[in-house]
LUMPAZA-720922 format. One record per atom (N, C-alpha, C, CB): y, x, z; residue in three letters. Coordinates in steps of 0.02 Angstrom, whole numbers, plus 50000, padded with zeros to 5 digits. Glycine has a CB too. Example, Ala and Ser with C-alpha at 12.3 -4.5 7.8 and 13.67 -1.06 7.14 Angstrom:
497165066050390ala497755061550390ala498355066050390ala497765056550452ala498885064250354ser499475068450357ser500025064550394ser499705070450286ser
//
This chain:
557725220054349unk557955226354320unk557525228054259unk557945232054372unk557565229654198unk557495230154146unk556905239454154unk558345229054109unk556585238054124unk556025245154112unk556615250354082unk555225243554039unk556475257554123unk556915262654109unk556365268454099unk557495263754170unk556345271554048unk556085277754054unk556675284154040unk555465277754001unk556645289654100unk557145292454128unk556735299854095unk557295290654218unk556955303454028unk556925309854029unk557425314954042unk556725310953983unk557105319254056unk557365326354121unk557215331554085unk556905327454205unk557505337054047unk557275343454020unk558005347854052unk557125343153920unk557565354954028unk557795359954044unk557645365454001unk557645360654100unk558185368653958unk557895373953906unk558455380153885unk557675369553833unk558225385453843unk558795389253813unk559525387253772unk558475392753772unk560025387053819unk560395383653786unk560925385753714unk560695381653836unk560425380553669unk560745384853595unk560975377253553unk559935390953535unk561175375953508unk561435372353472unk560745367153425unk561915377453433unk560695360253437unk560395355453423unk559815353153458unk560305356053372unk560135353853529unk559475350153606unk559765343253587unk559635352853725unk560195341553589unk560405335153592unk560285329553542unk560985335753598unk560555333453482unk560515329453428unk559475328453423unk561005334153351unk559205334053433unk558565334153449unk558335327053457unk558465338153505unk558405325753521unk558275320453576unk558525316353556unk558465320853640unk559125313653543unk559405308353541unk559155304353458unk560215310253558unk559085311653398unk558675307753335unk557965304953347unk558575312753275unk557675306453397unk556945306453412unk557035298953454unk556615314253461unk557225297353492unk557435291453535unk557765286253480unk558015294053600unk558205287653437unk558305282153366unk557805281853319unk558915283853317unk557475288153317unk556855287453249unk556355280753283unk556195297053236unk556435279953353unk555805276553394unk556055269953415unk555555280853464unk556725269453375unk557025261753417unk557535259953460unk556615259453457unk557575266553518unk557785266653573unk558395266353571unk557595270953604unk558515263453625unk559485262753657unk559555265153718unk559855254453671unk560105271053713unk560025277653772unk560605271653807unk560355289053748unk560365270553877unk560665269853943unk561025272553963unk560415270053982unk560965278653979unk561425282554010unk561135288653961unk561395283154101unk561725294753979unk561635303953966unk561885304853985unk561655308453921unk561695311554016unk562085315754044unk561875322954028unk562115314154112unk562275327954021unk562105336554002unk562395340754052unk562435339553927unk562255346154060unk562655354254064unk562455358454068unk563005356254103unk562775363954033unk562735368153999unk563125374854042unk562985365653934unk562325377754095unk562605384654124unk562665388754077unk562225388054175unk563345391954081unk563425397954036unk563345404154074unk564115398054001unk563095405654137unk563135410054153unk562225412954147unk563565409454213unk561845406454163unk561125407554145unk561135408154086unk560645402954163unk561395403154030unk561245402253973unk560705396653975unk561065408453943unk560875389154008unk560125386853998unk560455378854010unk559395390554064unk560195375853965unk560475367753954unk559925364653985unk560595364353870unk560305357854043unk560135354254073unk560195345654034unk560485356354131unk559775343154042unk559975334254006unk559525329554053unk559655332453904unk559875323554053unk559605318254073unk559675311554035unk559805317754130unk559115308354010unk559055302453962unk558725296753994unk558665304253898unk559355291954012unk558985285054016unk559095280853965unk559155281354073unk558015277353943unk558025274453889unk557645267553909unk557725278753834unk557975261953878unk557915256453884unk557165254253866unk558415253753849unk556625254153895unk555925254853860unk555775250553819unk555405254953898unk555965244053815unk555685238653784unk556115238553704unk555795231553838unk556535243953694unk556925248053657unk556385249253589unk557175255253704unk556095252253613unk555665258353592unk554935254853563unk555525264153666unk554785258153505unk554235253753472unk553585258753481unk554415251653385unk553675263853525unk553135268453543unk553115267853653unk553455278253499unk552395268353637unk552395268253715unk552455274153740unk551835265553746unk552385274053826unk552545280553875unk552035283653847unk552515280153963unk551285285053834unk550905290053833unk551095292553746unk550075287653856unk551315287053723unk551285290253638unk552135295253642unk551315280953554unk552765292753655unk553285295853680unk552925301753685unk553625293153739unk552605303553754unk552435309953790unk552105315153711unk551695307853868unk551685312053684unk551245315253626unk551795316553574unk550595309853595unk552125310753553unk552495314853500unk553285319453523unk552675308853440unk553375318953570unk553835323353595unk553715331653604unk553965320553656unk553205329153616unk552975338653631unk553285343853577unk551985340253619unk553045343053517unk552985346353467unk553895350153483unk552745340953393unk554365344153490unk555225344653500unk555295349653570unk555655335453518unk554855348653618unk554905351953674unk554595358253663unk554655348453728unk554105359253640unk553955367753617unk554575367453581unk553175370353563unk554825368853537unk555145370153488unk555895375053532unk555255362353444unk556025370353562unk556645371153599unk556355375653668unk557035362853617unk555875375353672unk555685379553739unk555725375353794unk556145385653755unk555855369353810unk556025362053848unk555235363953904unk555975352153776unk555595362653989unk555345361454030unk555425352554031unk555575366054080unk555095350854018unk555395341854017unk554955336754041unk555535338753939unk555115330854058unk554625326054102unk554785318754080unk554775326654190unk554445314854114unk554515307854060unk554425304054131unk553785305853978unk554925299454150unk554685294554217unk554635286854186unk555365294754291unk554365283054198unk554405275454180unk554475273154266unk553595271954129unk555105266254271unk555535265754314unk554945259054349unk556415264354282unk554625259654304unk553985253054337unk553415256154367unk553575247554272unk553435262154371unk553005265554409unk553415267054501unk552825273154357unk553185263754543unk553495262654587unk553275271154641unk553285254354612unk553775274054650unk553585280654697unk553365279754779unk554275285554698unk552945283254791unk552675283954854unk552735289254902unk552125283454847unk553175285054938unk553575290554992unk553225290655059unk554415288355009unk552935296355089unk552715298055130unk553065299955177unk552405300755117unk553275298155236unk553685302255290unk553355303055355unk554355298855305unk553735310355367unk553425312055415unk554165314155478unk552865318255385unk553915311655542unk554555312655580unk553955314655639unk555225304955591unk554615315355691unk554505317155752unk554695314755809unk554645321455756unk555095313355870unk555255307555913unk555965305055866unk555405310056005unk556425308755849unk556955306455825unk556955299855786unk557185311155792unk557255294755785unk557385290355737unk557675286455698unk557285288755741unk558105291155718unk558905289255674unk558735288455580unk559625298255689unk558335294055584unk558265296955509unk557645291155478unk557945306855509unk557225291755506unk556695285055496unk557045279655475unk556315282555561unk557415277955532unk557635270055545unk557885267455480unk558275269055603unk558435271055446unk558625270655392unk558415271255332unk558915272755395unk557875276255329unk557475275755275unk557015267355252unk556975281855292unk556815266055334unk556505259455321unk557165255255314unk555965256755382unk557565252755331unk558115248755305unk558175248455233unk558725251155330unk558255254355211unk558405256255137unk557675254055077unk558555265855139unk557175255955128unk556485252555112unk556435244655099unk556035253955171unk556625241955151unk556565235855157unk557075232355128unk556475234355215unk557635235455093unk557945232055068unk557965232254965unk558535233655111unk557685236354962unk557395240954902unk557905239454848unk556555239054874unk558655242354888unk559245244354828unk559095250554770unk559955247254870unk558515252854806unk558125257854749unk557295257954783unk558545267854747unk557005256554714unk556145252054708unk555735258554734unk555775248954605unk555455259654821unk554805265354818unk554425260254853unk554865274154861unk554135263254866unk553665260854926unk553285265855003unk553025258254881unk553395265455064unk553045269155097unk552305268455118unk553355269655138unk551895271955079unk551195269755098unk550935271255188unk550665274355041unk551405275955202unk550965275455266unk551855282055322unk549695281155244unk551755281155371unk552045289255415unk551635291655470unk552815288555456unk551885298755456unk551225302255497unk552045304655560unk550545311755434unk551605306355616unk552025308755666unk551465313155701unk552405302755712unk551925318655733unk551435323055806unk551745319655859unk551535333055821unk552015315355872unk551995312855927unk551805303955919unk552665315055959unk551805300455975unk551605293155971unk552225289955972unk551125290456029unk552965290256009unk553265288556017unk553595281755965unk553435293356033unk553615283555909unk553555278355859unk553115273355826unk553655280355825unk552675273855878unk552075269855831unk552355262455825unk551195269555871unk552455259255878unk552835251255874unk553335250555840unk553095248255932unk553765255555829unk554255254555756unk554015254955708unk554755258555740unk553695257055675unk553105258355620unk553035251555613unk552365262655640unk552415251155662unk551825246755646unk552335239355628unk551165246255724unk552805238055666unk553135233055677unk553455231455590unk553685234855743unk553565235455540unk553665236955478unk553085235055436unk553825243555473unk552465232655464unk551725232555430unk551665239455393unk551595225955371unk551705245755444unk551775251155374unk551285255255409unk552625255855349unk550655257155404unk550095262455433unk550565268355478unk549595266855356unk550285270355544unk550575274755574unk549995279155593unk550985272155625unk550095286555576unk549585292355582unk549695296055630unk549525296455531unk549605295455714unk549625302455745unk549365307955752unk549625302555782unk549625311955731unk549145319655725unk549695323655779unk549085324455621unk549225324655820unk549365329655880unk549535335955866unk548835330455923unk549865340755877unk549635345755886unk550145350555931unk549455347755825unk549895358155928unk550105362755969unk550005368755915unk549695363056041unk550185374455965unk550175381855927unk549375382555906unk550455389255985unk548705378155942unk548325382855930unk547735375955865unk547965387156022unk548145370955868unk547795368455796unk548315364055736unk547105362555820unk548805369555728unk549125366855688unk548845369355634unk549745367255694unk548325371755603unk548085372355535unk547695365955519unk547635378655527unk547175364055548unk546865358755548unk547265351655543unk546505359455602unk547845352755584unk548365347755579unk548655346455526unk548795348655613unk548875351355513unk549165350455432unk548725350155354unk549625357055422unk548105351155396unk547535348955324unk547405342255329unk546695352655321unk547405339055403unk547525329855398unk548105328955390unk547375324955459unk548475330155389unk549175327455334unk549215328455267unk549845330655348unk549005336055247unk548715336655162unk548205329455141unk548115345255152unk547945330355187unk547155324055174unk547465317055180unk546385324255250unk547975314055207unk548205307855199unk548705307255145unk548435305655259unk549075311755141unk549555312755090unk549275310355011unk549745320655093unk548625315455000unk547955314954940unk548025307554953unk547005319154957unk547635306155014unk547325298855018unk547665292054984unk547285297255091unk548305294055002unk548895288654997unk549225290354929unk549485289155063unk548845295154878unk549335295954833unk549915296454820unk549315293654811unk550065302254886unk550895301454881unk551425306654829unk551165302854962unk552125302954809unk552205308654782unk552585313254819unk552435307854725unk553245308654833unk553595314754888unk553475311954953unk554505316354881unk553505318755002unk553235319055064unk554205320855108unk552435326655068unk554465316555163unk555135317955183unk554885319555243unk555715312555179unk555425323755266unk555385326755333unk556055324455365unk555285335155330unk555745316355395unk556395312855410unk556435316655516unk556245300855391unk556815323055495unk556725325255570unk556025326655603unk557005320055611unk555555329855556unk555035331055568unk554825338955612unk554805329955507unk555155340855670unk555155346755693unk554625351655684unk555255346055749unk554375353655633unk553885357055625unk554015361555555unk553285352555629unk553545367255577unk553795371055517unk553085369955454unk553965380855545unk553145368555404unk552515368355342unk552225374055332unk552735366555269unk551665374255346unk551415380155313unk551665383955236unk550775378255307unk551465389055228unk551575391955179unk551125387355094unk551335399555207unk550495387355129unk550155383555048unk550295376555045unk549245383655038unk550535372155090unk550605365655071unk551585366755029unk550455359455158unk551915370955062unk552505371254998unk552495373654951unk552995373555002unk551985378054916unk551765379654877unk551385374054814unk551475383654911unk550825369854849unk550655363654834unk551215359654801unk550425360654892unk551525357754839unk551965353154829unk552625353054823unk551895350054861unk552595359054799unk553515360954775unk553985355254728unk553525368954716unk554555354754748unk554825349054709unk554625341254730unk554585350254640unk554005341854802unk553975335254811unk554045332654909unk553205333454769unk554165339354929unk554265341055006unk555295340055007unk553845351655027unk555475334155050unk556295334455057unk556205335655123unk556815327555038unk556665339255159unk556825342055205unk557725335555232unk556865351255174unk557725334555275unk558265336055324unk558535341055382unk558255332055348unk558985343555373unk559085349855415unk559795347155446unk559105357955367unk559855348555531unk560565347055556unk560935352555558unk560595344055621unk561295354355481unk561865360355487unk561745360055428unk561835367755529unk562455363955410unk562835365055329unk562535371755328unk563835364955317unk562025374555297unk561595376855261unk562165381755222unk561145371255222unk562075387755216unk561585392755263unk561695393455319unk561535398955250unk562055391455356unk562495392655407unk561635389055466unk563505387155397unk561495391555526unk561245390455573unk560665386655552unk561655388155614unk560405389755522unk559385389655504unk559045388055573unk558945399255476unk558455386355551unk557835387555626unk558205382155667unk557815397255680unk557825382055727unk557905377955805unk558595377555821unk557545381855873unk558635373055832unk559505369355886unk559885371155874unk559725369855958unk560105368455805unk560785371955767unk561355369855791unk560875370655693unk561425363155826unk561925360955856unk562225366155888unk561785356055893unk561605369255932unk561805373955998unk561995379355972unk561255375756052unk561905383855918unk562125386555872unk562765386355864unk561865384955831unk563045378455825unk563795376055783unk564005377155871unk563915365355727unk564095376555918unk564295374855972unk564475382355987unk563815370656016unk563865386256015unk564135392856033unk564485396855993unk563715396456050unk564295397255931unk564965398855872unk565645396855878unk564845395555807unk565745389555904unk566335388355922unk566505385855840unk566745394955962unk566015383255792unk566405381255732unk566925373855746unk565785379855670unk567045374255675unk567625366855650unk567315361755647unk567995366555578unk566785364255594unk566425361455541unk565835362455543unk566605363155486unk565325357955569unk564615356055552unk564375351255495unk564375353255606unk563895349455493unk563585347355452unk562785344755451unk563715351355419unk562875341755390unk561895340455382unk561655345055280unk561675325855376unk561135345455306unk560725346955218unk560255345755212unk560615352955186unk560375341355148unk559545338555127unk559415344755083unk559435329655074unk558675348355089unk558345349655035unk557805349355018unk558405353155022unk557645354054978unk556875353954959unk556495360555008unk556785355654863unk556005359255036unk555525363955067unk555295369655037unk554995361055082unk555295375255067unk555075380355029unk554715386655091unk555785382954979unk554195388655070unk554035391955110unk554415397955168unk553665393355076unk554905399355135unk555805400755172unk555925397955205unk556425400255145unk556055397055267unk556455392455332unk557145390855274unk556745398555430unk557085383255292unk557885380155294unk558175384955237unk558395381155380unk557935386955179unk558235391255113unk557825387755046unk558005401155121unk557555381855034unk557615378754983unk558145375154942unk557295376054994unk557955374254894unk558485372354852unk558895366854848unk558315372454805unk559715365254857unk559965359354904unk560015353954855unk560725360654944unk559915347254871unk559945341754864unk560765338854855unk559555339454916unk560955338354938unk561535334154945unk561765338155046unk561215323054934unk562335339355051unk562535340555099unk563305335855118unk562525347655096unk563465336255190unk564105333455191unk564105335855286unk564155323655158unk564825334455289unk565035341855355unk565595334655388unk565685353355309unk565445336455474unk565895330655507unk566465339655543unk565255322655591unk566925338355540unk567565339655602unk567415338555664unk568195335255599unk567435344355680unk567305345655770unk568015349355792unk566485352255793unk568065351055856unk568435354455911unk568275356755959unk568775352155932unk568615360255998unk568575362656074unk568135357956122unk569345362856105unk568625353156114unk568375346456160unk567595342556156unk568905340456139unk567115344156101unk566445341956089unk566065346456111unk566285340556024unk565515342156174unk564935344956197unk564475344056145unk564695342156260unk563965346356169unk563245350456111unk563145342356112unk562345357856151unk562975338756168unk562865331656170unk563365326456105unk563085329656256unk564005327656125unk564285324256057unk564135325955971unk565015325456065unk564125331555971unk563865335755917unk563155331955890unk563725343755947unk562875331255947unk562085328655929unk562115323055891unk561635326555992unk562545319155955unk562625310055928unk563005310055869unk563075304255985unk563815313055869unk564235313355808unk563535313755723unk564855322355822unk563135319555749unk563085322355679unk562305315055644unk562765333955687unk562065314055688unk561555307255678unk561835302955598unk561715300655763unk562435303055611unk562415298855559unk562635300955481unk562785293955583unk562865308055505unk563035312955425unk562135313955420unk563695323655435unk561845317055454unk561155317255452unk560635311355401unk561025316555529unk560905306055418unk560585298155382unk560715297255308unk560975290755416unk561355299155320unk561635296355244unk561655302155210unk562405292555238unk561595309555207unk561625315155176unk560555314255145unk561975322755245unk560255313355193unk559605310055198unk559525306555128unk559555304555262unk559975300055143unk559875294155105unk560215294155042unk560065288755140unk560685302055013unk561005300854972unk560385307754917unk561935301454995unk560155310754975unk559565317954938unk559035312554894unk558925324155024unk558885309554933unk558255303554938unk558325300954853unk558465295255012unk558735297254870unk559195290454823unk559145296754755unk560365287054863unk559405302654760unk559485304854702unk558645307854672unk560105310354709unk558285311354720unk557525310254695unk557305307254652unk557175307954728unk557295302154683unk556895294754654unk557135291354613unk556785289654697unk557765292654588unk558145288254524unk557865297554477unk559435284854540unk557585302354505unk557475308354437unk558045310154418unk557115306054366unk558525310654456unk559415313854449unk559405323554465unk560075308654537unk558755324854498unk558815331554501unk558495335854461unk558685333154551unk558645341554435unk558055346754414unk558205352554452unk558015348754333unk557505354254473unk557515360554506unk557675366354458unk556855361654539unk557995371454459unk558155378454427unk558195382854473unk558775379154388unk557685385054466unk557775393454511unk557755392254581unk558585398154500unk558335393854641unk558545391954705unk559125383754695unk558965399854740unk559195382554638unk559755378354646unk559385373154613unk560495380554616unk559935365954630unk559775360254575unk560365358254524unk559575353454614unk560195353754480unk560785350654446unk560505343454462unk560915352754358unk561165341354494unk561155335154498unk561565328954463unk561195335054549unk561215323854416unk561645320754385unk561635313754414unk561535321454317unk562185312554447unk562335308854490unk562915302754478unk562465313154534unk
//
């Protein structure tokens, strides 16, 4: 696969972002890959995404970054610069479940999109032989009501350790403290079992069930010191009835759960999202 550097801005949307960018990327050589734009009119605020062919380009990633600036003040540009040879480091963290894992390492091990997992942390042991069996470091950190602070500063502390960037909560039953989403906003993904907003917090199944809904669901998002109210990724909803116990519900939803997971994930790490406000734009 050919070197991609993937820019991402976000600014006041007024007349010559584009032409902007796109003269600045020809003044330098470059041959745009892909674009993509849009343009909320209700914020008033233009979204873009630029993939550029690097070996294109007669300026490197750190010189790009330097002479771009000047274009990004100008325009008021929240903007970022990824190079596609910088391989991302995904940290996950689960809990007995492993539906959500399982697949992440599949998707790992098959690397239809290039990260790497440096290590997974769990509060329980139950997974360690699936792990380990992956050659992939397995971290148990215990805990309960009365040292989950300490707990979650050895997960801050391996996270550091391992240089990670995003941290997934592949079914990780625990709630994040307030300063580590703070920390790491934009780099905490969440899986949640339910179509969002709909049945937040603990055992949403049991929730979709006593409601008596149609329609459940899964949502990937981003963590936020808000229960289950960060900003969404990717969702998708299975058809229920009368006739489904909380038990079918469970098993049924496992696999909207994986791939809603694997489609939040997938769009991360290719830099297809920008965060705005409570929402994203995703160019997909």
């Amino acid at each position: 696969m050919n070197q991609i550097y993937t820019l991402t801005l976000y600014c006041p949307d007024k007349p010559g972002v584009v032409a902007a960018v796109c003269t600045f990327i020809a003044n330098h050589g470059g041959s745009i890959v892909e674009s993509s734009q849009h343009s909320d009119l209700v914020e008033g605020c233009f979204f873009m995404r630029v993939e550029i062919d690097a070996a294109s380009l007669s300026i490197e990633l750190d010189e790009f970054k330097q002479l771009f600036s000047p274009i990004g003040e100008s325009f008021q540009m929240t903007w970022q610069l990824f190079d596609s040879d910088q391989k991302h480091k995904v940290v996950v963290l689960v809990s007995k479940h492993d539906h959500c894992l399982a697949d992440i390492l599949y998707r790992w091990r098959n690397q239809d999109i290039k990260f790497d997992i440096p290590c997974v942390i769990s509060n329980h042991e139950d997974l360690r032989g699936f792990v380990e069996w992956h050659d992939i470091p397995f971290h148990y950190i215990p805990m309960n009501k009365d040292n989950k602070a300490e707990a979650f500063k050895q997960i801050e502390g391996l996270f550091e350790k391992y240089q990670g960037d995003t941290m997934v909560l592949a079914r990780f039953m625990q709630i994040l403290p307030a300063n580590l989403c703070h920390k790491y906003f934009g780099k905490l993904i969440n899986i949640h079992h339910s179509f969002l907003p709909s049945f937040v917090g603990a055992k949403p199944y049991h929730q979709a069930y006593d409601r008596g809904v149609k329609l459940t669901g899964a949502t990937c998002h981003y963590v936020t010191e808000d229960l289950d109210a960060g900003p969404i990724i990717d969702q998708d909803v299975l058809r229920i009835d009368h006739g489904h116990s909380i038990e079918d519900l469970v098993r049924l939803g496992k696999d909207v759960e994986k791939n809603v997971l694997a489609r939040g994930l997938s769009y991360h790490l290719q830099n297809r999202v920008i965060i705005h406000k409570n929402k994203t734009i995703i160019f997909n």
